[in-house]
Each structure stands twice: as structure tokens, then as C-alpha cells.
C-alpha positions in Angstrom: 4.0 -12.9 37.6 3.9 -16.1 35.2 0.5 -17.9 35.1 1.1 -21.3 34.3 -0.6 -22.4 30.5 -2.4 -25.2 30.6 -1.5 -27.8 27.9 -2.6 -30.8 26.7 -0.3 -34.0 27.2 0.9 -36.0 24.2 -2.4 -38.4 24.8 -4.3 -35.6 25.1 -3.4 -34.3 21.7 -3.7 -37.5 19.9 -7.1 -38.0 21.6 -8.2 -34.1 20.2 -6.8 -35.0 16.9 -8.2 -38.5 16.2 -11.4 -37.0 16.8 -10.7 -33.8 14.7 -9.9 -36.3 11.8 -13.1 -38.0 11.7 -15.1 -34.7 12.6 -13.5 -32.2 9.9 -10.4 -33.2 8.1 -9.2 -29.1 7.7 -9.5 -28.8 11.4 -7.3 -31.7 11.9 -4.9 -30.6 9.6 -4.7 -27.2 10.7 -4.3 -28.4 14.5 -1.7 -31.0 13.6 0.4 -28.5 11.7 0.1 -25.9 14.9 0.9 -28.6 17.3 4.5 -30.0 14.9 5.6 -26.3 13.6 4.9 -24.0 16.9 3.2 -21.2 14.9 0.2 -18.9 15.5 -3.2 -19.3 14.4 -2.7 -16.1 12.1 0.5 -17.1 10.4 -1.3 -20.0 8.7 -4.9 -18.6 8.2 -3.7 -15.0 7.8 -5.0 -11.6 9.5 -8.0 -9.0 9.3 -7.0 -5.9 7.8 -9.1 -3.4 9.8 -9.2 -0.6 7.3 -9.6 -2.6 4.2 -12.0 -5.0 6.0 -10.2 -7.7 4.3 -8.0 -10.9 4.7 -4.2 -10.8 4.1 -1.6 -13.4 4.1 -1.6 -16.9 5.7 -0.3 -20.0 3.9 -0.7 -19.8 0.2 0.0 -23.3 -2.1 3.0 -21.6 -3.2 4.3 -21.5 0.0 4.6 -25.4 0.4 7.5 -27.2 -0.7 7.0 -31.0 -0.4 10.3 -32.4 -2.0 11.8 -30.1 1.3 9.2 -30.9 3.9 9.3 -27.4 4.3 6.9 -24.5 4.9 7.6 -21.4 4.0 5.0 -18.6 6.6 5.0 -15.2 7.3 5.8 -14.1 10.8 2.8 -12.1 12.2 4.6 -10.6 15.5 7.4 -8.6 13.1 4.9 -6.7 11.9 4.5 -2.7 12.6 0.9 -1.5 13.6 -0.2 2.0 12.3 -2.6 4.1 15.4 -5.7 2.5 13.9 -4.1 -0.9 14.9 -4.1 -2.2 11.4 -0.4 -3.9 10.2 2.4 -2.4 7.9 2.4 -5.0 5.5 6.9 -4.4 4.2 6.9 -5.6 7.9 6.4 -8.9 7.4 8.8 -11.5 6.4 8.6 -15.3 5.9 10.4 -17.6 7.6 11.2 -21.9 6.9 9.7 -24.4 8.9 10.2 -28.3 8.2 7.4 -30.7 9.0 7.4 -34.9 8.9 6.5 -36.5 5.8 3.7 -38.5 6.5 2.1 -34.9 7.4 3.7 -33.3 4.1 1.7 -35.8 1.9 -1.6 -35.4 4.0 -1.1 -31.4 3.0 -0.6 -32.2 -0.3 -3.1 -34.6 -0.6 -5.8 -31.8 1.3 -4.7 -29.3 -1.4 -4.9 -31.7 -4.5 -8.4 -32.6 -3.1 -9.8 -28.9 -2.8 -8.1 -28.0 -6.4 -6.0 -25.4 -5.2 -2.9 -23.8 -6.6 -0.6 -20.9 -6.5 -1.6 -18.3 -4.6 -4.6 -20.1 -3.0 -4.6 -19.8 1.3 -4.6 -23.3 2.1 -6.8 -22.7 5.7 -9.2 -19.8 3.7 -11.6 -20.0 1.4 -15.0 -21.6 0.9 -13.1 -25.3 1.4 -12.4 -24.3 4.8 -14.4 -23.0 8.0 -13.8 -19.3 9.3 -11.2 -18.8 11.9 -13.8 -18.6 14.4 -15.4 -22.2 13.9 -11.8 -23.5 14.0 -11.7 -22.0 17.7 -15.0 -23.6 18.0 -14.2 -27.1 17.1 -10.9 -27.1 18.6 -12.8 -26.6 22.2 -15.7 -29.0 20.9 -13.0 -32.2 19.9 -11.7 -31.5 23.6 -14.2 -31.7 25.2 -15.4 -34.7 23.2 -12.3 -35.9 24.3 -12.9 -35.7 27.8 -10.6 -33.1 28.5 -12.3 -30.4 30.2 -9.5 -28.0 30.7 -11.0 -24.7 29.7 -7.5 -22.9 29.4 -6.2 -25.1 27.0 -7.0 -23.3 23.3 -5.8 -23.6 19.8 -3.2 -21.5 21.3 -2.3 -24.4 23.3 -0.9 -25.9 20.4 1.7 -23.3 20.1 3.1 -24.0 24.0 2.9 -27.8 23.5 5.7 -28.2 20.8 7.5 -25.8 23.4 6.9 -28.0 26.4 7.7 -31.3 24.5 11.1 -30.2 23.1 11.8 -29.0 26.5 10.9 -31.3 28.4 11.3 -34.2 26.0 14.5 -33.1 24.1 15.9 -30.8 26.2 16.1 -28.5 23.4 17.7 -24.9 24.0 15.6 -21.9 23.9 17.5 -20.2 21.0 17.0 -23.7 19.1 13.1 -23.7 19.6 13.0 -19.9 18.1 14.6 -21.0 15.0 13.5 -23.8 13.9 9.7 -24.0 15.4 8.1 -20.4 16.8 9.9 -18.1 15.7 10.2 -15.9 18.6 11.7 -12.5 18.3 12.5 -12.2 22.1 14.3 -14.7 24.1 13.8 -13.7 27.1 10.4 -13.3 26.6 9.6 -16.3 25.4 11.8 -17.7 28.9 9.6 -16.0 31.2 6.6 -16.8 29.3 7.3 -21.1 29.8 9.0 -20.6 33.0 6.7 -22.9 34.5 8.0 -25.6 31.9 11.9 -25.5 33.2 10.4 -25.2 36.7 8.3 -28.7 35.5 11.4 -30.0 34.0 13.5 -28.6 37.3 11.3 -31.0 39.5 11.4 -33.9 37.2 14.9 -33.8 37.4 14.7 -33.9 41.3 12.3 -36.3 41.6 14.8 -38.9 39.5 17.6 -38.0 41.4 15.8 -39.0 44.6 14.7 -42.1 43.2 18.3 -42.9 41.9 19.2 -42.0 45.7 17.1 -44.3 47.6 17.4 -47.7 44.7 
């Protein structure tokens, strides 16, 4: 059975975002780069590693290309996991993603601010807030916001970009996977925003009627 996601409407996000931006610039930055490239949480900040008790991964300087506008991030869900639940790390890989340029310079200019280089996690480190307070003010700019949808997370952010190419592009599945989430499963990721083409299904519907009866 498909439980429909709540997510947050193009107002909504720019709402959630302006106040990010005047809150805490890194949360701003983090939640606009979710909301344009489709990825998880984890593939920017990076994961736990249970049995070293350590951080891995996640977006390092290096992996920013500005005269591209591209990003270059590992993909968290093609990892194996060993019985203890902790990650194979030769199962990663690292996939593109391209991202506007207005954004690209704001990166840039967030890094050259905070001083860091090479291998430096752009969302880790004592510049930033832990992954936890970047839940935290993700729920708190919404609800500042007046939006008081409790289903609608920094996950959201993911099924956003996949509603709005959808529904505002009509963008094919297969297109979304490679250039935005990365999805490994197609199908999958169809049942999982079913309730999107059933959205877009009505739309469509609904403006044939009108066209109809004018």
C-alpha cells in the first residue's frame, strides 16, 4: 500500500528557505542543495560507521566543480552492509549532479568563508551543526513558516524535486534517476511517488473537463 508523502509546495519551500537564510546560512544551503539535486541527507553530510564510531564520506571541497556547476557525491543506497549493519566502503561510488549557478557561487562563496579545502566535508565539521540539529531546524523554519505538516522532513526535500519535475516538467522516471536521485530501482522509486502520477492523473482530468465545458 502507498502512503502518500507529504511535501511542501514551491511557496512552501521558499517560505522554509528564506527563513533558513536568515536563521543559519549552512542550513539554508544544505536544504537548498537537497531540494535542486534530489539526494539524501547522508550523501552530502556522510554516514556513521558503527564499528569505527566514526564519520565517513559526504561532500568533500574536492568534490565541487564550479566552472561545471557540477557536484560530484557518493551514492549511499549502493552500498553493501556487513551483519553488524555497518557499510562496505568499495561499495560506494560517486555519481554527477549539476546545480544552477547562482547556487554554485553561494557554495563557493560558503566554502571560501569557512576556509576550507581539499578534502574538507563541506556540511561537517566545527563550521557546521551535527546532522541532528539540521533535522531540528529544518522542522523549526517550518513551522516558523506556518506550515505545520508534521510529515514533511528534510527527507521531503528529496520527494519535492521528484514531484516538481513530474508534475511540472513531465519528466520521465528514468530521466529523474539519472540526472537528480539516483535511484537504483525504477520500479521502486514508481511505486514509491505513485501518488504524484495519480496527482498529475487528476490534474490532467480536471483540465480536460474545463476545456470541455468553455
Amino acid at each position: 500500500m502507498n502512503i502518500k508523502k507529504d511535501i511542501p509546495t514551491k511557496q512552501e519551500l521558499s517560505n522554509i528557505l528564506y527563513i533558513a537564510k536568515q536563521k543559519r546560512y549552512s542550513s539554508y544551503l544544505l536544504f537548498r542543495l537537497l531540494s535542486v539535486t534530489g539526494r539524501r541527507v547522508g550523501e552530502l553530510i556522510g554516514v556513521f560507521n558503527k564499528e569505527t564510531r566514526t564519520w565517513e564520506l559526504g561532500m568533500a571541497v574536492n568534490d565541487v566543480y564550479p566552472e561545471e556547476n557540477k557536484l560530484s557525491l557518493y551514492v549511499i543506497k549502493a552500498r553493501k552492509k556487513t551483519k553488524s549493519g555497518n557499510i562496505v566502503k568499495d561499495r560506494y561510488k560517486k555519481l554527477p549532479n549539476f546545480i544552477p549557478p547562482e547556487l554554485m557561487r553561494e557554495l563557493i562563496e560558503f566554502i571560501h568563508y569557512n576556509d576550507l579545502k581539499g578534502s574538507d566535508i563541506v556540511f561537517r565539521g566545527g563550521h557546521c551543526p551535527s546532522l541532528r540539529t539540521f533535522q531540528r531546524d529544518f522542522t523549526k523554519f517550518r513551522e516558523e513558516a506556518g506550515i505545520l505538516k508534521d510529515n514533511i522532513t528534510i527527507h521531503s526535500l528529496r520527494h519535492y524535486i521528484v514531484s516538481f519535475l513530474r508534475m511540472e516538467k513531465d519528466m520521465p522516471y528514468e530521466t529523474i534517476a539519472e540526472r537528480f536521485t539516483k535511484h537504483r530501482s525504477l520500479d521502486v522509486m514508481k511505486k514509491h511517488y505513485a501518488h504524484i502520477d495519480i496527482e498529475k492523473q487528476k490534474d490532467k482530468i480536471m483540465g480536460d473537463l474545463e476545456v470541455l465545458e468553455s
